[in-house]
C-alpha positions in Angstrom: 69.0 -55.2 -44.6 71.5 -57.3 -46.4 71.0 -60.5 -48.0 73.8 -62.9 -46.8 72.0 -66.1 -47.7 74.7 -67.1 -49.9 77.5 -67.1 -47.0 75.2 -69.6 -45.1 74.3 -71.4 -48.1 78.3 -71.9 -48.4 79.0 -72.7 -44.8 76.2 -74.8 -44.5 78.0 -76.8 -47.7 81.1 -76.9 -46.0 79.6 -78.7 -42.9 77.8 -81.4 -45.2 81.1 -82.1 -47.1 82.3 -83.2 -43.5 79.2 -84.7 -42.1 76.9 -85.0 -45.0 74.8 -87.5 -43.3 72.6 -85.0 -41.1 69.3 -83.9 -42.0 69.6 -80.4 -40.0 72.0 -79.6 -42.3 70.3 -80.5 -45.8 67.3 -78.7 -43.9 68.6 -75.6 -42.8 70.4 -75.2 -46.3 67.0 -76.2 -48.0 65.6 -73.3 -46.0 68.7 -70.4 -47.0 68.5 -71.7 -51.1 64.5 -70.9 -50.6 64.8 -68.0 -49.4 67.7 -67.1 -52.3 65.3 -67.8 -54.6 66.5 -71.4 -55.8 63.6 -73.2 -55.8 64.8 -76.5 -57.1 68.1 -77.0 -55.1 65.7 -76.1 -52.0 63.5 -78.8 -52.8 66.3 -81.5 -53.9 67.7 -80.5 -50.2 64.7 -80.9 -48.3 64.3 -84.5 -50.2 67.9 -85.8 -49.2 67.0 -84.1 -45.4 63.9 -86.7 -45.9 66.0 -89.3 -46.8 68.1 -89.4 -43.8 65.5 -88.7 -41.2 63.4 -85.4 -41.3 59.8 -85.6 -40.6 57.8 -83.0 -41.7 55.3 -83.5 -39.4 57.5 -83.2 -36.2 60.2 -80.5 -37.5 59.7 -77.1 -39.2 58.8 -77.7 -42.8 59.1 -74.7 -44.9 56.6 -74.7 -47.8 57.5 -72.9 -51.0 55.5 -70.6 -50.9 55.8 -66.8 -49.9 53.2 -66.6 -46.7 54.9 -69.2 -45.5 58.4 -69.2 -46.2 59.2 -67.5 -42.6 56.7 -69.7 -40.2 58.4 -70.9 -37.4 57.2 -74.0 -35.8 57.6 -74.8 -31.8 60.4 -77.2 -32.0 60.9 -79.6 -29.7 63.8 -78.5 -27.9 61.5 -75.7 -26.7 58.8 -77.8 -25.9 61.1 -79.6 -23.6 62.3 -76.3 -21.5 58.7 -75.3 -21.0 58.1 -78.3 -19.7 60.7 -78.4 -17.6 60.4 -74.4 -17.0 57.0 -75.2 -15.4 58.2 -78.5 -13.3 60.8 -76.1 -11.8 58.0 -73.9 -11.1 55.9 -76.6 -9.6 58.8 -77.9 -7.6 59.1 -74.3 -6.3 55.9 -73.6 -4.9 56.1 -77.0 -3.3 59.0 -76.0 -1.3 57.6 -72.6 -0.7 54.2 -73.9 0.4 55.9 -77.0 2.7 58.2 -73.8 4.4 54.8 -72.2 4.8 53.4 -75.3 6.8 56.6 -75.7 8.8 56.5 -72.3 10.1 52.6 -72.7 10.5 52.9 -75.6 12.8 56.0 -74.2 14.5 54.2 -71.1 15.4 51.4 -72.8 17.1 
């Protein structure tokens, strides 16, 4: 498997030229130098992502270290379409189970 860390280090680079004030951005490069094997710009990254807003608590934090260099966190985002995954669901079998009672009380 190829190693193409570098091209998302550089587009990643490119975006923060034009918005440089988003801390997905100094994140997700933090994470692609880790993984390249700079250390330090990884760190100096995940310190400006801090500075505009990232939490480590809430958002995927990628320690430097080896075991966990690849953990992936349950972001938010998917938090939000289980949630809503399972009020569809709910919503669903409320329908189904109302039809049920329609037809019940029709029947008799």
């Amino acid at each position: 498997m190829e190693k193409n860390y570098q091209e998302h280090i550089d587009a990643l680079s490119a975006e923060i030229e034009k918005r440089g004030d988003m801390w997905e951005l100094y994140n997700e490069r933090g994470f692609w130098y880790f993984l390249n094997g700079e250390e330090e710009k990884a760190k100096a990254d995940y310190r400006k992502a801090m500075e505009f807003g990232l939490d480590p608590l809430e958002q995927p934090y990628y320690a430097f270290s080896t075991n966990n260099s690849r953990r992936r966190e349950f972001l938010l985002p998917e938090k939000i379409m289980v949630f809503l995954l399972l009020i569809m669901v709910l919503v669903a079998l409320f329908f189904q189970l109302t039809s049920f009672i329609i037809n019940i009380k029709a029947a008799l």
